[in-house]
C-alpha positions in Angstrom: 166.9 -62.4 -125.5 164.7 -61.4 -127.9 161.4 -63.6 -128.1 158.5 -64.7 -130.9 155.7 -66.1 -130.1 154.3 -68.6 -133.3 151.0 -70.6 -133.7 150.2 -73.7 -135.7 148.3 -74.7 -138.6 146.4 -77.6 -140.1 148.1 -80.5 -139.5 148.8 -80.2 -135.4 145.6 -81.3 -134.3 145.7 -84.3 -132.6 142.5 -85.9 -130.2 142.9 -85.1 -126.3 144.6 -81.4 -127.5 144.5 -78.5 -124.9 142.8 -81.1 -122.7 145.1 -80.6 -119.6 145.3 -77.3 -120.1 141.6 -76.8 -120.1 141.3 -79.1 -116.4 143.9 -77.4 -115.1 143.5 -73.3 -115.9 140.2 -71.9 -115.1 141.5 -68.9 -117.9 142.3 -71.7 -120.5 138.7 -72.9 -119.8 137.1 -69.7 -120.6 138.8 -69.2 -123.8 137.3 -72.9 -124.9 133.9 -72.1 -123.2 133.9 -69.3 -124.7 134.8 -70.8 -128.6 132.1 -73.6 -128.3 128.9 -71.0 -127.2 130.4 -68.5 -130.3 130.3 -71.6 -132.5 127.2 -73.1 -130.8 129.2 -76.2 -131.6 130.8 -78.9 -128.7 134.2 -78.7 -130.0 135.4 -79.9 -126.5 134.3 -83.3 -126.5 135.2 -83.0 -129.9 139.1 -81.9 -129.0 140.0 -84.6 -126.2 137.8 -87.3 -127.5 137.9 -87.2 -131.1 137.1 -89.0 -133.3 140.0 -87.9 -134.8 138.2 -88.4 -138.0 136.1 -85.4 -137.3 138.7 -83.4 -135.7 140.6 -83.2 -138.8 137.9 -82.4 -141.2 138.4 -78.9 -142.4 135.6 -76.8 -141.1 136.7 -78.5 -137.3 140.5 -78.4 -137.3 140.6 -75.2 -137.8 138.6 -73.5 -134.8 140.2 -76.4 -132.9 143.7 -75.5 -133.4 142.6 -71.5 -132.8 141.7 -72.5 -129.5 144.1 -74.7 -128.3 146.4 -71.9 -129.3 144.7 -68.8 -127.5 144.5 -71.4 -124.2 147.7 -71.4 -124.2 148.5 -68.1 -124.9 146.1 -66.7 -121.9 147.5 -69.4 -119.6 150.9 -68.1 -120.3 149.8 -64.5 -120.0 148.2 -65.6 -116.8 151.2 -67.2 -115.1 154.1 -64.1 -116.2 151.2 -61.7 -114.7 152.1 -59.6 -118.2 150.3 -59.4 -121.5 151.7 -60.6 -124.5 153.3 -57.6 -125.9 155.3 -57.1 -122.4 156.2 -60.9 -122.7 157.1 -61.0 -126.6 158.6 -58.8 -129.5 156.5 -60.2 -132.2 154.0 -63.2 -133.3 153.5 -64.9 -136.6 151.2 -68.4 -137.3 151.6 -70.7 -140.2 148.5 -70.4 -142.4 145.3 -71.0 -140.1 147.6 -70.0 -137.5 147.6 -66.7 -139.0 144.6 -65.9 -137.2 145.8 -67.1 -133.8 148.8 -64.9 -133.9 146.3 -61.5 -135.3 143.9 -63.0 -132.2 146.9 -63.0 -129.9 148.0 -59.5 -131.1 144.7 -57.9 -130.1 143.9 -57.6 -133.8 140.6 -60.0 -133.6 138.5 -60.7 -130.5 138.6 -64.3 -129.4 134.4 -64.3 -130.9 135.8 -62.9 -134.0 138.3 -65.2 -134.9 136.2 -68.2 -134.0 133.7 -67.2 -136.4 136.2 -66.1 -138.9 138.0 -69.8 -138.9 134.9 -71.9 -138.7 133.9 -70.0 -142.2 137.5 -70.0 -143.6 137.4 -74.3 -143.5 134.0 -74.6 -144.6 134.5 -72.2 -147.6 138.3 -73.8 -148.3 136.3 -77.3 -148.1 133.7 -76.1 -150.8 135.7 -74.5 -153.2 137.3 -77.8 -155.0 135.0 -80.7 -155.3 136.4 -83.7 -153.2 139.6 -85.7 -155.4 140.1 -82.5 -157.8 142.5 -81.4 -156.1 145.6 -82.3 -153.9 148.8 -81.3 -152.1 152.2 -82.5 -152.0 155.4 -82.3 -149.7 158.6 -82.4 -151.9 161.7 -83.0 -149.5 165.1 -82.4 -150.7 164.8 -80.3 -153.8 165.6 -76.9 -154.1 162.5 -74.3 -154.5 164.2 -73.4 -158.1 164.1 -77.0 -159.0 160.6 -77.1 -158.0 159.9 -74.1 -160.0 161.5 -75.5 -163.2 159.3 -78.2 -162.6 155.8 -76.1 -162.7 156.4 -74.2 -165.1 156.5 -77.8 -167.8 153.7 -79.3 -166.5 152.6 -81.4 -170.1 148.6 -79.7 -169.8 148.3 -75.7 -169.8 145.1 -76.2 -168.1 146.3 -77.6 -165.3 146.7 -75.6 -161.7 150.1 -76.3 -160.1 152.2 -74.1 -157.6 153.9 -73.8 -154.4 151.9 -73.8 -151.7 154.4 -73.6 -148.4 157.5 -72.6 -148.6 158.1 -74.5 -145.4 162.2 -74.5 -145.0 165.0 -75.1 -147.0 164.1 -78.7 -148.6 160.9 -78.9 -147.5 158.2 -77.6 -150.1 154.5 -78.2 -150.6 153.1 -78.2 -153.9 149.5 -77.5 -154.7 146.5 -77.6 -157.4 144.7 -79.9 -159.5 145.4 -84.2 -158.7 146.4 -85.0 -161.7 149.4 -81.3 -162.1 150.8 -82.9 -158.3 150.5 -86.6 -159.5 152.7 -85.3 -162.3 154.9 -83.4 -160.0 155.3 -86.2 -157.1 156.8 -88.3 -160.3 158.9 -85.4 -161.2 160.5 -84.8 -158.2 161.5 -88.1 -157.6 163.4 -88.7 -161.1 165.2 -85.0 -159.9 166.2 -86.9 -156.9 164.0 -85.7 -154.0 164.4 -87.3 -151.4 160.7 -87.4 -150.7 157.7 -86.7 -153.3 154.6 -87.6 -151.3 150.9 -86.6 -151.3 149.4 -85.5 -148.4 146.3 -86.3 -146.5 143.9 -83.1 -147.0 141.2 -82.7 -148.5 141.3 -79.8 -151.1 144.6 -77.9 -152.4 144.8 -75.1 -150.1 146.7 -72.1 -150.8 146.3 -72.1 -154.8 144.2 -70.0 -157.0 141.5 -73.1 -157.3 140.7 -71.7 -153.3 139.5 -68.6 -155.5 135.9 -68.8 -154.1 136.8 -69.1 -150.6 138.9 -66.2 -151.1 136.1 -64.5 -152.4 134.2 -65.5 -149.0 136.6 -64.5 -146.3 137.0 -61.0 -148.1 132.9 -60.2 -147.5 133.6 -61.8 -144.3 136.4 -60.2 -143.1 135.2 -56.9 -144.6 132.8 -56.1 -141.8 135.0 -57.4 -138.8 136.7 -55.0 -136.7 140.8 -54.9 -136.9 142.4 -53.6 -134.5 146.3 -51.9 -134.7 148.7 -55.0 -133.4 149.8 -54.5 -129.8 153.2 -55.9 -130.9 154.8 -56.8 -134.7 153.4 -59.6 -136.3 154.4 -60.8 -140.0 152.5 -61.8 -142.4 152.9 -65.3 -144.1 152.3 -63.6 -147.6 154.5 -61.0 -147.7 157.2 -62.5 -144.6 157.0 -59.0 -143.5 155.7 -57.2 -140.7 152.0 -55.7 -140.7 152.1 -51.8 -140.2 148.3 -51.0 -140.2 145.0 -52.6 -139.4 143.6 -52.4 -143.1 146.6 -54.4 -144.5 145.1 -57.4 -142.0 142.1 -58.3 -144.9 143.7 -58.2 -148.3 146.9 -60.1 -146.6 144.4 -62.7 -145.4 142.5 -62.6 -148.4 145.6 -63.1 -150.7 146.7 -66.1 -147.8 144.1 -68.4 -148.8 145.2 -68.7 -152.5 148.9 -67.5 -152.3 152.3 -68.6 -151.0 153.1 -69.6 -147.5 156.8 -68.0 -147.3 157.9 -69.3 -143.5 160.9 -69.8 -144.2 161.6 -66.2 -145.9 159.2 -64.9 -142.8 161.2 -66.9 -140.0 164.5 -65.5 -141.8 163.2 -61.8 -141.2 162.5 -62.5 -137.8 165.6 -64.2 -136.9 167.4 -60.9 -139.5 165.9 -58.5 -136.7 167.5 -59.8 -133.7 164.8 -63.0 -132.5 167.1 -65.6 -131.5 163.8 -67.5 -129.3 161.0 -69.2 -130.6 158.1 -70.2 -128.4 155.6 -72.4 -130.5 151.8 -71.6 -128.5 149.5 -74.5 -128.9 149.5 -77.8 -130.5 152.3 -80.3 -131.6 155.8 -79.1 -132.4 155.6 -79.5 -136.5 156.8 -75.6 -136.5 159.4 -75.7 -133.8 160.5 -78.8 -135.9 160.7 -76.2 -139.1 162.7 -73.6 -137.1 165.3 -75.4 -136.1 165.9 -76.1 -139.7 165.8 -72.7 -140.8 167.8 -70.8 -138.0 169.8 -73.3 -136.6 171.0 -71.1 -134.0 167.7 -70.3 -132.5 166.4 -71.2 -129.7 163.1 -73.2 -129.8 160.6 -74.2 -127.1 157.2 -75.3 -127.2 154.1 -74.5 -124.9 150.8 -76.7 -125.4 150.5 -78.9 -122.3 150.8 -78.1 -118.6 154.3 -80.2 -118.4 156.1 -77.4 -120.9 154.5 -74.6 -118.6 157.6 -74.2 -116.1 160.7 -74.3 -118.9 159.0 -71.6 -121.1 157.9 -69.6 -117.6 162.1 -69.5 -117.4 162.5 -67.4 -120.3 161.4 -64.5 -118.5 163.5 -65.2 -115.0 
């Protein structure tokens, strides 16, 4: 059996996340500690007691989801008595989760990462004024068809293009309102299944994320990378990161380029994984996976009650 560990993004935060994790682990509860005093922010009361209107906004989700994720991971850690790279052949994160999986690799200390992600959602919050931009889900078109589609949008001034590659029939479109207005219409006349805009607040992964890009490369120029104690791939390029100074353009690139999971989760499964353990919040990528590699195995591992079926892996 030949295991990979992956790590959420935006979109799996939910209020009370990580909570029984954190009153149950004293190791979970040092990683959160130690988040909140980096921040100087309470993002505990903030996690299990929402509201969940704050949770989601950008600049919050996003250091959330990191450390629900790294709980996890250390708990997991904690209970096999092995680190992760004795545990787990390689790691990879959806967007945000990204970062968990570089922080999980020993790429990024647990400070570092914090910091990193609390800047990355203010600066992807700033860079669009608010209603200028949007995503979109489009569910049961092909990724050609959806290509077809961008390349007619009616106004050359318009910023439209795929965002997520998620899995096959499941793309998210990104850019300007009024380009994914256009393209939610589109769709549906094509015969998707599903053409639906989605509830965020700027249209991440697109060139109009241009300044935060700009941002997170100053930032992440003076943060120490360290060489990956195990492979991790990279959501731009769905392949595996050799060297520590690929880690800041490939992030850099992330925040305005293509999500390709299901290219990335097609290497992975090419290379002999065949087990999936999603570390943190929700199950939206387990959920993707199954879709993907059908004949993968999947489990999940963000609350104390999944603890003993992933612990079997490793009988």
């Amino acid at each position: 059996m030949t295991i990979a560990f992956v790590y959420p993004g935006q979109g799996s935060q939910v209020v009370g996340m990580a909570k029984d994790l954190y009153d149950n682990f004293n190791v979970a509860k040092n990683v959160l500690d130690r988040v909140c005093t980096t921040l100087n922010q309470d993002l505990k009361t903030l996690m299990f007691e929402g509201p969940a209107e704050e949770l989601t906004l950008t600049e919050n989700t996003q250091p959330a989801l990191l450390a629900a994720s790294m709980m996890a991971q250390k708990v997991l850690e904690e209970k096999l008595e092995k680190p992760i790279h004795a545990i787990a052949q390689a790691v990879a994160g959806h967007s945000l989760g990204e970062y968990s999986a570089l922080t999980a690799a020993g790429c990024f200390s647990l400070e570092d990462a914090a910091t990193l992600v609390k800047l990355r959602g203010n600066a992807m919050q700033k860079a669009v004024p608010v209603g200028k931009g949007s995503m979109a889900a489009i569910i049961g078109l092909e990724i050609e068809q959806i290509e077809e589609l961008l390349k007619k949008t009616p106004n050359s001034d318009w910023v439209a293009q795929i965002a997520n590659d998620n899995s096959p029939g499941q793309i998210v479109v990104s850019g300007h309102t009024d380009a994914i207005t256009w393209i939610i219409e589109q769709a549906k006349e094509k015969g998707a299944k599903r053409a639906l805009s989605l509830p965020v607040s700027a249209p991440f992964h697109s060139v109009l994320m241009e300044p935060a890009a700009n941002t997170m490369e100053r930032a992440l120029s003076i943060v120490n990378t360290n060489q990956p104690r195990l492979d991790i791939y990279a959501n731009v390029t769905a392949r595996t990161i050799e060297h520590p100074a690929e880690i800041t353009p490939l992030l850099v690139e992330q925040i305005t380029g293509r999500v390709r999971w299901t290219e990335l989760i097609t290497n992975m499964n090419r290379k002999g994984i065949n087990t999936f353990v999603e570390i943190g919040t929700g199950k939206v990528l387990s959920g993707l996976i199954k879709r993907i590699a059908p004949e993968a195995n999947v489990y999940n591992f963000g609350n104390k009650d999944e603890l003993d079926t992933v612990v079997k892996l490793w009988a």
